[in-house]
N, C-alpha and C positions, 0 to 999 in steps of 0.2 A: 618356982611354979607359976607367979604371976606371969612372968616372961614369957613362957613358953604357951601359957593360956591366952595371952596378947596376940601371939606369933600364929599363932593356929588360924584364926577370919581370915589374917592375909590371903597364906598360903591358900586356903579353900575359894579366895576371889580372884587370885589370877590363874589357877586351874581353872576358874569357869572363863577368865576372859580368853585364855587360850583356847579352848573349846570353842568358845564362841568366832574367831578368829578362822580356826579350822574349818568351823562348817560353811563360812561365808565366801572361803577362799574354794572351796568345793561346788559350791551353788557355782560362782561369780567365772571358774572353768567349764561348766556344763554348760553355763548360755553363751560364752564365748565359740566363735569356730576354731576348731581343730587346728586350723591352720595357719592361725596367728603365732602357734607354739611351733612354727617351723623353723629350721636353725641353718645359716650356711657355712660354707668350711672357706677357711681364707679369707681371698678376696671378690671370691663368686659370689655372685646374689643367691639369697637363698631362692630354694624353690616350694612350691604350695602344691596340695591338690584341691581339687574345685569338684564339690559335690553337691552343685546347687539346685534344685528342683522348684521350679516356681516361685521365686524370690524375689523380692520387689526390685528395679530396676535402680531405686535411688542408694538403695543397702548394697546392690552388686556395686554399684558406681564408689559408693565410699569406698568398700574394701579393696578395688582395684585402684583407687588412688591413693591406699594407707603400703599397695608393697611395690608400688612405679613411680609414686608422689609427682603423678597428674593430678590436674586438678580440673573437674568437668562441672559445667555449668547444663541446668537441663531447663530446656524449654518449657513454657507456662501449660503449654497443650500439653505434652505428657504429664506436666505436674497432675495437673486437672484430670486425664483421661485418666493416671495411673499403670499399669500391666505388668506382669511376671514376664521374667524370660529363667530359662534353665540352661546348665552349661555343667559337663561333668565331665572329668578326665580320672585314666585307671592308675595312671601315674602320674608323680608329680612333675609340674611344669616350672619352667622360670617365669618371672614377672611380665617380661615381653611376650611370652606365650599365653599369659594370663591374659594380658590386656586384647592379645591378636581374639581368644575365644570370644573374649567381652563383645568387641568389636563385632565377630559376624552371629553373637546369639542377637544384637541389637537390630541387624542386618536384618534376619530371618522374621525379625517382628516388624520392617518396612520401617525402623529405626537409622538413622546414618551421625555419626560422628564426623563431625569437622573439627580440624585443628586450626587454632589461629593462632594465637603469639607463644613463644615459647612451649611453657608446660599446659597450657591454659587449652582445654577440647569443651565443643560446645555439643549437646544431645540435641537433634531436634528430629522432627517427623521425615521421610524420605521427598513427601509431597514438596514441602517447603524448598529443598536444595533444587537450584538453575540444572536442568538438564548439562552433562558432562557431554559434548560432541566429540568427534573425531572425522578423517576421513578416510574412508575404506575404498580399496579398488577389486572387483571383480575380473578377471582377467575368462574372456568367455570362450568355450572349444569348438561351439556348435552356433550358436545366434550370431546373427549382426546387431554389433555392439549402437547404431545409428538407431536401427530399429526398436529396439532393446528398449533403448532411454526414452522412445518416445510414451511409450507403452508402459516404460515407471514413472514417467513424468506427468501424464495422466491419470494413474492411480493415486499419484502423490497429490494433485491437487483436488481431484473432489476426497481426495479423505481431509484434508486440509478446511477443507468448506465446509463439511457434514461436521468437522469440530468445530467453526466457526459459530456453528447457526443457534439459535435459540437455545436454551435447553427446554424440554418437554415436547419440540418440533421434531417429529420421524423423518429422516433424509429420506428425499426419492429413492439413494442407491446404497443400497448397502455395503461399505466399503470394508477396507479387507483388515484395516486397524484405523484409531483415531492419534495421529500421530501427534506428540505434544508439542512438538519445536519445529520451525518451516525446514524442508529435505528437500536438498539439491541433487540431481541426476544430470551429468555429464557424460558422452561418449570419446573415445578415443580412439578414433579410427585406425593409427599407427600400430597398435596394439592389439585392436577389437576386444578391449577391457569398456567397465561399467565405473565410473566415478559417483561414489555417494557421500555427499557432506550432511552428517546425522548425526542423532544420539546414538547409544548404543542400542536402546532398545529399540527405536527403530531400524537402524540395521539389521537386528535381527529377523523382521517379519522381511525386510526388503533381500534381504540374501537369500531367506527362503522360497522367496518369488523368481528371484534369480535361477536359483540351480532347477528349480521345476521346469523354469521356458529355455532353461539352458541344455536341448537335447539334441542330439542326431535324428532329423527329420529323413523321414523315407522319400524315394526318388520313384519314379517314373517315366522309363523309358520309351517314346511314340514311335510306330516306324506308322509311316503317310504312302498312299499311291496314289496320285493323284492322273483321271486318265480322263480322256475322252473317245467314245465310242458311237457309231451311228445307229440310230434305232433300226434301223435292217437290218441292219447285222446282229443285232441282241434277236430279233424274231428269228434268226435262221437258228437260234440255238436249241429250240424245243419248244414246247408247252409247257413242260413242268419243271422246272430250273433245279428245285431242290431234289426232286427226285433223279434226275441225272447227278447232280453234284454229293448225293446221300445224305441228304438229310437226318440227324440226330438231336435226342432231346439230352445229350450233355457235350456240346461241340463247341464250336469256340467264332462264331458267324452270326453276326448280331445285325438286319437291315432294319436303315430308317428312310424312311422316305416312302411310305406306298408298298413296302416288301409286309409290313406288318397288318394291312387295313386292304389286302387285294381280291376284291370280290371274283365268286365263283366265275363269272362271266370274261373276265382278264385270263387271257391264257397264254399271255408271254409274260417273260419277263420285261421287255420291252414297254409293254403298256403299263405293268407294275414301277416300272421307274419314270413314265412320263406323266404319271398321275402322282407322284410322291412327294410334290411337291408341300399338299395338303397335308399329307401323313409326317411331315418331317415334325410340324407344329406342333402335333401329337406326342411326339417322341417311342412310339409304339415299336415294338422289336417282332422280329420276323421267327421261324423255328431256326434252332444252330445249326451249326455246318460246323465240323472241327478243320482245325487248320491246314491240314492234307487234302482237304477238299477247296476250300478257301485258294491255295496255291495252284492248284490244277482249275479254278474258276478263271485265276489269274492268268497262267499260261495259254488256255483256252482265247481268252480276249486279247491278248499278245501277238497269239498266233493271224486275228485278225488282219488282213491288210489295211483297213480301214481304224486301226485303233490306235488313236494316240497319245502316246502316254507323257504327260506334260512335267511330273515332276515326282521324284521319291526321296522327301525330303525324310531326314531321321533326326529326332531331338531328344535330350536327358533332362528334364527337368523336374527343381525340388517340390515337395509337396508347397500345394499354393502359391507356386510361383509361376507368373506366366513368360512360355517360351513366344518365340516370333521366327519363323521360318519368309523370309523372300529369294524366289528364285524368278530373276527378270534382267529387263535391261531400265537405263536409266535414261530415256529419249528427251530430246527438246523439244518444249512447244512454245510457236510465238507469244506475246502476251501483248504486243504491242508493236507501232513502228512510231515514226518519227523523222521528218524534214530536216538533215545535216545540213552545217553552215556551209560545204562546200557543196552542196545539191546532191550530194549521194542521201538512199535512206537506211534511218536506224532503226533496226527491229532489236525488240527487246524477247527476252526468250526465258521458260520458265523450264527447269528439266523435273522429272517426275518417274515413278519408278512403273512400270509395266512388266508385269508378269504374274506369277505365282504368289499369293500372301497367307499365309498359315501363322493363325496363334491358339498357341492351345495352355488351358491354364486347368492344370492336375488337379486333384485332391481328395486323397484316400481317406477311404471310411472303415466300417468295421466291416470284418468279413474277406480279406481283400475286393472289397469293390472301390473303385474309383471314377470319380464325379468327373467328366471332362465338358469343362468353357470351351467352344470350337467358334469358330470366326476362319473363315473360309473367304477370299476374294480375288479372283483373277481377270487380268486388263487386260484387253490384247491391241493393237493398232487395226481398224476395220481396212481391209482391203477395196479396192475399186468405189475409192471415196474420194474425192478433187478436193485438197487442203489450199486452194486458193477460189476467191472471189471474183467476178471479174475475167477480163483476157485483157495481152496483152501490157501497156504498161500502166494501164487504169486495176489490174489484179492486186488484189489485198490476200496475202498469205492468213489463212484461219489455222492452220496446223494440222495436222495428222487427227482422226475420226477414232478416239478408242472406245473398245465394246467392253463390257462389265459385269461382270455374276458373281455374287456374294451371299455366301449363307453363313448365321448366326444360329448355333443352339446348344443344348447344355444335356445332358444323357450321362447314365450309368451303366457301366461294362465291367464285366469282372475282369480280374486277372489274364493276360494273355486272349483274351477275347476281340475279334475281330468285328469292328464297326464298319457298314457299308453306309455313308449317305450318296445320297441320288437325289432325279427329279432337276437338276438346270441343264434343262434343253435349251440349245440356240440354234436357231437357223444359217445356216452356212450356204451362201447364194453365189453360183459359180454362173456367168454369161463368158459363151462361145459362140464365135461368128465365123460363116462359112463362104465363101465369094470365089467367084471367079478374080484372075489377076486382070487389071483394067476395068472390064467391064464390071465390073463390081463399084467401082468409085466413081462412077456416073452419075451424078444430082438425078434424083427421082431417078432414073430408067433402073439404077446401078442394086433395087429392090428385086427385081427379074432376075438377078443373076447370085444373089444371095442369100443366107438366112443365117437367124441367130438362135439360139437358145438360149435358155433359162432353165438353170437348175435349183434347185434346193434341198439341201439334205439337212436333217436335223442329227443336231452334236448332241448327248447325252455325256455330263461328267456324271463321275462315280470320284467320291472319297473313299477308299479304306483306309482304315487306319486300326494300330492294335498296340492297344498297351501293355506294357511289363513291369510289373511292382520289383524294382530294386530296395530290399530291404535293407541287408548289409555289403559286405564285400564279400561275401560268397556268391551273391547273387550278382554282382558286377563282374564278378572275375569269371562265372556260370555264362553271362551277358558275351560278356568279351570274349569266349573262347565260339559261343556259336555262333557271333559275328565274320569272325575269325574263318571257320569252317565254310561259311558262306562265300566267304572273297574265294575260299578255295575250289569252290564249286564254280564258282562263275569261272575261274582260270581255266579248270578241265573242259570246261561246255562252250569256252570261245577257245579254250588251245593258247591260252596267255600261259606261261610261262615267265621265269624268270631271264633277266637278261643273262646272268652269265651260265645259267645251265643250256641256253637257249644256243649262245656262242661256242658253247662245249658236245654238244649236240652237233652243230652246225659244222665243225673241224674234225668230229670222226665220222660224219658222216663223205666227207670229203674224201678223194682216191690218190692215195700216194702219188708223187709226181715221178716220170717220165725219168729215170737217171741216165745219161747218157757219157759213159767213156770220155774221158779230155784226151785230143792227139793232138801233139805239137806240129805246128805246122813246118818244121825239118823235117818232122818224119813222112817218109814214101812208103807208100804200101809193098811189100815184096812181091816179087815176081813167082808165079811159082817153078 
């Protein structure tokens, strides 16, 4: 009975020490994660799931270096800042997929892990890491790659300066990003690609500037008539130009020059274009004419004898680009002579282009309206002008005398709308002499048996000119087929023709030839 009286405290104190064991081992799993009691099979790494919600960054960092056995060192600035990140998967993941989450929840907080030796990754702010460069090539469908770079190269360096400057100083210009590392822009002509040596994150903004200016620009196709007409011949056409021509307030006949600003009192058009000079300055437009009137205005002045029509140039050019039309010759002028060592003389000669010069510089607005730059200038050699000084072997060669009229202006025409400028009149001076033969070239008497005259007619140019907004290739291929129909209109109304239907035409129009019987010359005609 003592014995067993003895035996009794034991047994009732390691019943409590196991109890106490139990409950400690139940606490000691509750504050543990779930995930530590994950198990693998074989030789595969086990795998975890991750149901972390706002959990301190140094507690994610242990746990993912207790199932990859990395080991991460954190910077003093997040020691000090602190911050949660969260990271939750529905299944479980292997260790390396653990650590890939780890990585981009750190990512998402402007966090970056670098690795340096071995097992060994350091935590630090995003701020802190050297920009990562690379370089990128845009390869472009629509811009010039030359032009391109100049205009990122630009961008690139006052952003480059506005991050320079001060801080608390407002840049003049508000730039498009503040780039953190210097951006190189290169072009490549061979390719008409864009070369940029960046970060990535700058590449980013710079690609998106890229493919904005990287578009298909609209076209604009001029047709030009360039004429010259005599102001008499404009008065013989009426008093009221538009009312012969019909006049409408949606037509496609736009004048500058005096057609817009032509008082009651002017009752030709004649004096509406020799006074338009003033009016051109103004840019004022006159009422429309639609282009069926426009063309019979045209034909009309054609039909003139006196109208000459100097040039019908036609140009396609891209928005903002300016074209150049000369249609001339390319003449010599002295610019010098000079005493040769073997007594002959050396004249020195300068050639120069004379004739027609049209440039015109597009650029579509909203609405289809189109802005058009005009610069207008034509030369011509003055006739009955003596290009030498002097007679004899005392004459000094000056060159041929040319005449010059040039107009500059800039106007708005809609689509397909025809622009007339006017107003450069030049005087054209014609001297004829009439004599008797002999007594005509008599010193002094040789008056008696002669006379001369003196004429002057004044020249009136007219520009038309009419633009057509080529959008796409609808509209080019729209372009090209009524050009097209045109060439074939002229063939009908001068009788042009092709050569070989022409030759084919030509051989059945022709009359079978003449077959005549072959008789051998043995053969004698019978007698009858």
């Amino acid at each position: 009975m003592q014995i067993q009286s003895d035996l009794t405290p034991s047994l009732s104190t390691g019943r409590q020490v196991c109890t106490y064991l139990l409950w400690g081992l139940l606490c000691w799993s509750a504050l543990v994660p779930p995930n530590l009691f994950a198990q693998g099979t074989g030789s595969q790494p086990a795998k975890v799931s991750l149901d972390f919600n706002e959990i301190d960054i140094p507690v994610f960092a242990r746990f993912i270096g207790e199932i990859t056995g990395k080991n991460f060192v954190l910077d003093e600035t997040i020691k000090k800042q602190g911050g949660k990140i969260s990271a939750f998967s529905p299944t479980k993941v292997s260790p390396d997929q653990a650590f890939n989450m780890f990585v981009a929840a750190l990512e998402a907080a402007r966090i970056a892990v670098v690795k340096k030796d071995g097992n060994l990754y350091q935590i630090v702010p995003m701020g802190d890491l050297p920009p990562e460069r690379g370089v990128f090539v845009y390869k472009l469908k629509h811009a010039n790659a030359t032009d391109l770079a100049a205009v990122l190269t630009n961008l690139v360096a006052r952003s480059q300066t506005v991050a320079q400057m001060t801080p608390g100083v407002r840049p003049p210009i508000r730039p498009l990003t503040e780039f953190e590392a210097p951006v190189q822009v290169f072009a490549d002509k061979a390719t008409n690609s864009i070369i940029v040596s960046s970060t990535k994150n700058a590449w980013t903004h710079i690609h998106t500037v890229i493919r904005d200016l990287d578009i298909r620009r609209k076209q604009v196709f001029v047709e030009a008539v360039i004429l010259e007409v005599q102001v008499d011949r404009l008065r013989q056409l009426g008093t009221n130009p538009t009312e012969i021509l019909g006049a409408a307030n949606k037509g496609s006949f736009t004048g500058i020059g005096g057609f817009n600003n032509t008082p009651p009192e002017l009752t030709t058009i004649a004096q509406a274009l020799t006074t338009g000079a003033a009016g051109a300055a103004t840019g004022g437009i006159t009422p429309l004419l639609n282009t069926v009137n426009v063309r019979a205005f045209l034909n009309l002045l054609m039909n003139l004898t006196d109208t000459n029509i100097l040039s019908t140039p036609q140009v396609l050019a891209a928005d903002n680009q300016k074209a150049k039309i000369v249609v001339g010759e390319n003449r010599p002028f002295p610019t010098g002579q000079a005493q040769g060592i073997t007594g002959g003389t050396l004249v020195t000669i300068e050639r120069k282009d004379v004739g027609v010069t049209l440039e015109l510089t597009p650029q579509v607005l909203e609405d289809d309206l189109i802005r058009l730059e005009i610069k207008q200038e034509i030369t011509a050699i003055a006739e009955n002008v003596a290009q030498t000084i002097g007679s004899g072997s005392a004459s000094i060669p000056v060159g041929p005398t040319t005449t010059k009229r040039s107009m500059e202006t800039t106007t708005v025409a809609q689509d397909q709308q025809t622009l007339v400028v006017g107003g450069l009149v030049r005087d054209n001076v014609t001297l004829s002499e009439r004599k008797l033969p002999l007594l005509g070239d008599i010193p002094w008497l040789g008056w008696l048996f002669k006379s001369q005259n003196r004429q002057t007619e004044k020249l009136n140019l007219l520009v038309f000119l009419t633009p057509h907004l080529v959008r796409d290739d609808a509209d080019m291929a729209e372009l090209n087929a009524r050009k097209l129909r045109d060439v074939n209109t002229l063939q009908r109304e001068n009788r042009i023709e092709e050569p070989t239907r022409l030759k084919q035409d030509i051989l059945e129009r022709l009359e079978p030839p003449l077959i005549v019987p072959y008789t051998s010359p043995t053969d004698k005609p019978s007698r009858p």
